[in-house]
C-alpha positions as CSV (number, residue, x, y, z in Angstrom):
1,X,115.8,184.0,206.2
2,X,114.4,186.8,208.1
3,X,115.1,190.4,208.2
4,X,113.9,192.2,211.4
5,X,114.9,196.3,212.3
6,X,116.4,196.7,215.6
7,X,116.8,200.1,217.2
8,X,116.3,201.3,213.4
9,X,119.5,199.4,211.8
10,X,117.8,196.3,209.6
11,X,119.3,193.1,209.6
12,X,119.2,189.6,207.7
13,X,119.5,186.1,209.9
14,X,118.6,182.6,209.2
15,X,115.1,181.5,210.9
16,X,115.4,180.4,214.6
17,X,117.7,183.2,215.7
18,X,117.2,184.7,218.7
19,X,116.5,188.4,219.1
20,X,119.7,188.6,221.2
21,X,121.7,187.0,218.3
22,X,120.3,189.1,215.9
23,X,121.8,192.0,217.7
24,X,125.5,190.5,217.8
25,X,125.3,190.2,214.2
26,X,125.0,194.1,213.9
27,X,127.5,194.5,217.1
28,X,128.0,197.8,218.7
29,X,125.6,199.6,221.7
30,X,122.3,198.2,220.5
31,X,123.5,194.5,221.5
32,X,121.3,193.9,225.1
33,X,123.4,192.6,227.6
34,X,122.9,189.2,228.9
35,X,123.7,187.8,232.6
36,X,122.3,184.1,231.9
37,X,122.6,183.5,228.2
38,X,125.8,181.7,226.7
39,X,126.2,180.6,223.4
40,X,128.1,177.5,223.8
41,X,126.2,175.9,226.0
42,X,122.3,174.8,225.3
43,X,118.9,176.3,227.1
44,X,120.4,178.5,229.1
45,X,119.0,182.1,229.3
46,X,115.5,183.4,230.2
47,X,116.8,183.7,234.1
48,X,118.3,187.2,234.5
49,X,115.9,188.9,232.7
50,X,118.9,191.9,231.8
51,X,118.5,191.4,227.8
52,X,114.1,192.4,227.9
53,X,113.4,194.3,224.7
54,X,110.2,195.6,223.2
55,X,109.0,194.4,220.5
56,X,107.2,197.1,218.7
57,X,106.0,195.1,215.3
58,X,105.8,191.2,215.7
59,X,106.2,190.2,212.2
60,X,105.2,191.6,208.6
61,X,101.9,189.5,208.8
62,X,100.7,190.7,212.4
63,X,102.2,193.9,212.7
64,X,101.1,194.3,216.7
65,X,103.7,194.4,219.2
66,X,103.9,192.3,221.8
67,X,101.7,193.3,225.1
68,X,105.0,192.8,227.5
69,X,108.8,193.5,227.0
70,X,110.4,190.2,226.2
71,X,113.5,188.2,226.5
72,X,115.8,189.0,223.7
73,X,117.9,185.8,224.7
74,X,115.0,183.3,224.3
75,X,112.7,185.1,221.8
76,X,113.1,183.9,218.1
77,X,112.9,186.4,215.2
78,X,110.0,186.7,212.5
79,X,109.9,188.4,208.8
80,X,109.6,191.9,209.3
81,X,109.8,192.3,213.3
82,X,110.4,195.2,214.6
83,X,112.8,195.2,218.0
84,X,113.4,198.4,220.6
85,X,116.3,198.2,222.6
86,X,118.3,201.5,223.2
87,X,115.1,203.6,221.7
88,X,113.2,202.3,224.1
89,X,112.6,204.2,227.1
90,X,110.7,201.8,228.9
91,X,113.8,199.4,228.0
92,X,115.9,201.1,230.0
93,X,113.7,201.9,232.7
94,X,112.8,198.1,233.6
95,X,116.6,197.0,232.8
96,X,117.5,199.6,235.5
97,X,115.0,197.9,237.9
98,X,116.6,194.6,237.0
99,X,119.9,195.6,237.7
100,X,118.5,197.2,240.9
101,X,116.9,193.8,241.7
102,X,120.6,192.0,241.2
103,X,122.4,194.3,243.8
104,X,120.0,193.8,246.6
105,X,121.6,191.1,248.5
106,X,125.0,191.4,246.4
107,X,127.6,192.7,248.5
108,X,129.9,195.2,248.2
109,X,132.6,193.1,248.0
110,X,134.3,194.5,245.0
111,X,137.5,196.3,246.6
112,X,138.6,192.4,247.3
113,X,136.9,190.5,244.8
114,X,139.2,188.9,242.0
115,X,136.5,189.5,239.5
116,X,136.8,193.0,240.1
117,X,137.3,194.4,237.1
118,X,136.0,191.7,234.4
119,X,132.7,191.5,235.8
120,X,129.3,191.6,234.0
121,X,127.5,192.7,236.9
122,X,129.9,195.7,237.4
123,X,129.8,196.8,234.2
124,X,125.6,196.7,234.5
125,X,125.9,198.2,237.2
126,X,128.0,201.5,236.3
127,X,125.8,201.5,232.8
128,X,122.2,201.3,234.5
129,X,122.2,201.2,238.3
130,X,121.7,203.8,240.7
131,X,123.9,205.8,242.8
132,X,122.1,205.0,246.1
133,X,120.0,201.3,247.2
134,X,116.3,201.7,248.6
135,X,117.0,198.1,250.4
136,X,116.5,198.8,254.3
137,X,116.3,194.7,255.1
138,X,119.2,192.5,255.9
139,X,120.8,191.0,252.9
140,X,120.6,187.2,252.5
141,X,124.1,185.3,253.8
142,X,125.3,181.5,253.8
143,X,127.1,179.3,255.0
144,X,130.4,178.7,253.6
145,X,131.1,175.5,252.1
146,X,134.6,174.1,250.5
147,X,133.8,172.6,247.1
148,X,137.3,172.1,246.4
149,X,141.1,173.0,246.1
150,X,140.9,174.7,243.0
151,X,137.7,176.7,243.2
152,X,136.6,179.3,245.6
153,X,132.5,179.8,246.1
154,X,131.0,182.9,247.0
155,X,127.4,182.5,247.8
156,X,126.4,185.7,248.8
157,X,127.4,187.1,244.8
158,X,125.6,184.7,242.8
159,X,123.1,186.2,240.8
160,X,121.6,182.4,240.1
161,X,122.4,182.4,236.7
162,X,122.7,178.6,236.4
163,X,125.8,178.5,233.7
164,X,127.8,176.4,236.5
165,X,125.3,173.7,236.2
166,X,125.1,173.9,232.9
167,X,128.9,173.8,232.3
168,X,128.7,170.4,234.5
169,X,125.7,169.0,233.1
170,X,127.3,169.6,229.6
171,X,130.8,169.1,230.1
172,X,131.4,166.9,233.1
173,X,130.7,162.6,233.2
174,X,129.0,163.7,236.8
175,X,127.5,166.5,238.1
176,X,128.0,167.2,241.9
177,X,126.5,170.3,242.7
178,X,123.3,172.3,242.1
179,X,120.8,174.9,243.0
180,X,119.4,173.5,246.1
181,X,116.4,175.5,248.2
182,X,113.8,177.6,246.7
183,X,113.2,181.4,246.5
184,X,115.6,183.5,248.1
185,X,117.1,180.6,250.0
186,X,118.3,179.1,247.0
187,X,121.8,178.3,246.5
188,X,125.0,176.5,244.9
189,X,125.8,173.9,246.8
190,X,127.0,170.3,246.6
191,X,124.6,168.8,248.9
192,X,126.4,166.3,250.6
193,X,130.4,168.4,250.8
194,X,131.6,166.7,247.6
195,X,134.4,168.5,246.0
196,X,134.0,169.6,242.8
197,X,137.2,167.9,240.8
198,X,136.2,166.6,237.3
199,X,138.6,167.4,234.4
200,X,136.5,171.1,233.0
201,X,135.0,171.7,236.2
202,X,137.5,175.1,236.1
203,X,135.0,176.0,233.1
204,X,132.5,176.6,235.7
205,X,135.1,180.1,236.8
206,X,134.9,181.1,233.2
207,X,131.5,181.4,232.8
208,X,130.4,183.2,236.1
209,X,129.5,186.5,235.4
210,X,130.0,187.3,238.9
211,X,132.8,186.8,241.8
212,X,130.8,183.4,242.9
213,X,133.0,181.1,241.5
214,X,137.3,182.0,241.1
215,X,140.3,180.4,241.1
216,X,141.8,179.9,244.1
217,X,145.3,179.3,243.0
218,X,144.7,183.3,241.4
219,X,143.1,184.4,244.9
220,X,144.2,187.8,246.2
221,X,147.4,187.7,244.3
222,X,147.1,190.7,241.8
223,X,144.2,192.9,240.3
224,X,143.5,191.6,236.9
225,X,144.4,195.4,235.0
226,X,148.3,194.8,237.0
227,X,148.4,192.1,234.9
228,X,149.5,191.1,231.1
229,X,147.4,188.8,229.1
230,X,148.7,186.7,226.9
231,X,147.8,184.1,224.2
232,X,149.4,181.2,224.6
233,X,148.4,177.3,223.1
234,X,150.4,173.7,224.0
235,X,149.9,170.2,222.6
236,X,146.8,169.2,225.4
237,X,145.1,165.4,224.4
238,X,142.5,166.9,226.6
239,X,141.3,169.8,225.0
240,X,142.5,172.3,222.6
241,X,145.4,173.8,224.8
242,X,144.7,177.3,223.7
243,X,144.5,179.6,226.7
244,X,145.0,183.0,228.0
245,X,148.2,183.5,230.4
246,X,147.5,185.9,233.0
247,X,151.1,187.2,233.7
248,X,153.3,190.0,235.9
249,X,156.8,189.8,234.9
250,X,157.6,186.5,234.0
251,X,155.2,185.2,236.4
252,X,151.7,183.3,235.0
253,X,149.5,183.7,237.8
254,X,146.6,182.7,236.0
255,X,145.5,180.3,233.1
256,X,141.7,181.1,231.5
257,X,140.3,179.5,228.8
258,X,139.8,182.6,225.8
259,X,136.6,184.9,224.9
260,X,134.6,186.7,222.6
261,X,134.0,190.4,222.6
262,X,130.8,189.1,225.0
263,X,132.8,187.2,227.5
264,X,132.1,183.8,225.7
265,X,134.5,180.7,226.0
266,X,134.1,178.9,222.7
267,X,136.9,176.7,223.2
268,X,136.9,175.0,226.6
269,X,140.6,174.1,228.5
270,X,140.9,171.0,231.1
271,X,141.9,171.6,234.4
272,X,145.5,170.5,233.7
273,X,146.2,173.3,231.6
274,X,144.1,175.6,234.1
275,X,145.8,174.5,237.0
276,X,148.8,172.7,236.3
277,X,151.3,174.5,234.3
278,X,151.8,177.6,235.5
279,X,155.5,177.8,234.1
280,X,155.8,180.2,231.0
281,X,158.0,177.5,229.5
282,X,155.0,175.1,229.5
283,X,153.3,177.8,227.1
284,X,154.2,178.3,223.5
285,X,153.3,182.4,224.2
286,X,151.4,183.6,220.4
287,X,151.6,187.8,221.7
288,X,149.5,190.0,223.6
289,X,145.8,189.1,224.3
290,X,143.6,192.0,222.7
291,X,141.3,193.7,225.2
292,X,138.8,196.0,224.4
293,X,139.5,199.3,224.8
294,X,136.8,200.0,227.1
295,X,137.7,197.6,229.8
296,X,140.0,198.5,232.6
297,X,142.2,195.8,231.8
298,X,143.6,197.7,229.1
299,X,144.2,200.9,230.7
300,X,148.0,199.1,231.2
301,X,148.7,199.8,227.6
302,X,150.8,196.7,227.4
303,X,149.4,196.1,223.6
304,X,150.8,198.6,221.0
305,X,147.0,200.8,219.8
306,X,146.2,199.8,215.6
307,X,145.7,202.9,214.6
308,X,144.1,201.9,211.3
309,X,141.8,199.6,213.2
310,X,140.9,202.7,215.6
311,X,140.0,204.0,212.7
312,X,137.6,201.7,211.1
313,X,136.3,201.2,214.3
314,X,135.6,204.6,214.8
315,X,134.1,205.2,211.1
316,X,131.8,202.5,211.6
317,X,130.2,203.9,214.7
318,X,130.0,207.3,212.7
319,X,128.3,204.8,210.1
320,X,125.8,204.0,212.4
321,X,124.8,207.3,213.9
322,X,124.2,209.2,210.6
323,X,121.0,210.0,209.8
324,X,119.4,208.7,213.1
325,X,118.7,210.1,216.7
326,X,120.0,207.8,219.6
327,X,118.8,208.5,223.1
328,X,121.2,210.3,225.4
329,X,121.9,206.8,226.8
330,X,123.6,205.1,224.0
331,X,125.5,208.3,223.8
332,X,126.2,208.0,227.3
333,X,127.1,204.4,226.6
334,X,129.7,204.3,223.8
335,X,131.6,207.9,225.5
């Protein structure tokens, strides 16, 4: 075991934890956010370079920190580290200039994209971006390619994460698409027009962190915060059948697999419960989907509030701003 300090809050984890899982363990404003990284699925992060930290003391034996900001997703803990994440001004200043770096050639697509509102990069965006781009050039476009009846590609918003290929090379029998060309020409694309149609290739929409990759049986038809999510499971011999209904009346005009409080599918649906039963009575419905109260999804109010859980949530965060002085950012953050 090793205990590290991160942003001044001290924390036990087994050896081999990253930095970034470190942080979910304590939860709250001090976990970086991450673009690349996902938990369920092996070597990915290191790509996005969102979740750098500084690492102020590298271990109880050699107490020097690190020369460079690191990558909290791919940078394991040591006995007595010492991690700056919010405290950091320099943290925040390069993080900025990541997010700055993400937006240049991303279009301003987000009055019409169906990510709108559950996307990573938006939320980075309104927490570090800036008001204004210094980009003069062109931005970068493709061609557009059909990789299918059920998904819908977006080239110009990928952020070249890489989870797709990871969900295929993970998930699939047979990987069909990519990241073909290098530097800015690079791209998702199956090479040779192949549709993308193996049983979880509807995974690959889950995990974008962007508008690159949605469903295009959920295209243009309602704003995700219009719309009432509900847990919902059925007997699948494919996977474990327990889903998320995207509904408007009795309507379901969207199946997703379900997440974490960091976006994370941990159980993985095939594409016939994705795609192919749309019908409420397919569903045996569990209740409302909880959705943090920060997102724009909730804003609906279609889930009765816990006021006893408000208020444990709320003593905790007291909990962890007594006795310590966060920057104006984290206050900025959790207002």
């Amino acid at each position: 075991m090793a205990k590290l300090t991160i942003d001044g809050v001290e924390v036990e984890v087994p050896d081999g934890t990253t930095i970034l899982n470190a942080a979910r363990q304590i939860g709250g404003a001090l976990v970086p956010p991450a673009m690349c990284y996902y938990s369920t699925l092996k070597d990915t992060g290191g790509k996005c370079r969102v979740c750098l930290v500084k690492v102020a003391a590298g271990s109880a034996k050699d107490p020097r920190p690190m020369p460079k900001l690191v990558a909290s997703c791919r940078t394991p803990v040591a006995d007595g580290m010492v991690v700056q994440n919010l405290t950091s001004p320099e943290v925040l200043e390069a993080r900025k200039g990541v997010v700055e770096f993400l937006l240049l050639n991303h279009p301003l697509d987000c009055p019409i994209c169906d990510q709108a509102g559950e996307c990573d990069l938006q939320n980075l965006a309104y927490e570090h971006g800036a008001s204004t781009t210094r980009y003069e050039d062109e931005r970068r476009t493709f061609e557009k390619i059909d990789i299918g009846d059920k998904i819908q590609l977006h080239m110009t918003r990928c952020i070249l994460c890489y989870r797709c290929t990871f969900v295929a090379d993970q998930l699939t029998p047979g990987r069909v698409h990519g990241v073909l060309g290098r530097g800015d020409k690079s791209e998702i694309s199956t090479h040779i027009q192949k549709a993308v149609d193996n049983d979880f290739s509807g995974n690959m929409i889950d995990v974008c962190p962007v508008g690159a990759l949605t469903d295009k049986t959920f295209r243009f038809k309602s704003r995700v915060w219009f719309t009432k999510p509900m847990d919902a499971h059925r007997n699948c011999t494919k996977c474990s059948g327990k889903v998320v209904l995207w509904m408007k009346g009795n309507d379901v005009l969207r199946v997703s697999a379900r997440k974490d409080q960091y976006g994370e599918v941990k159980e993985y649906i095939c594409n016939e419960c994705r795609f192919d039963h749309k019908n409420v009575n397919d569903w045996t419905v569990e209740g409302p989907r909880h959705i943090d109260k920060h997102s724009v999804i909730s804003q609906n109010h279609y889930e009765k509030i816990d006021l006893q859980k408000l208020k444990k949530e709320v003593e905790r965060q007291l909990e962890f701003q007594k006795g310590r002085q966060l920057p104006e950012a984290n206050a900025t953050l959790n207002s």
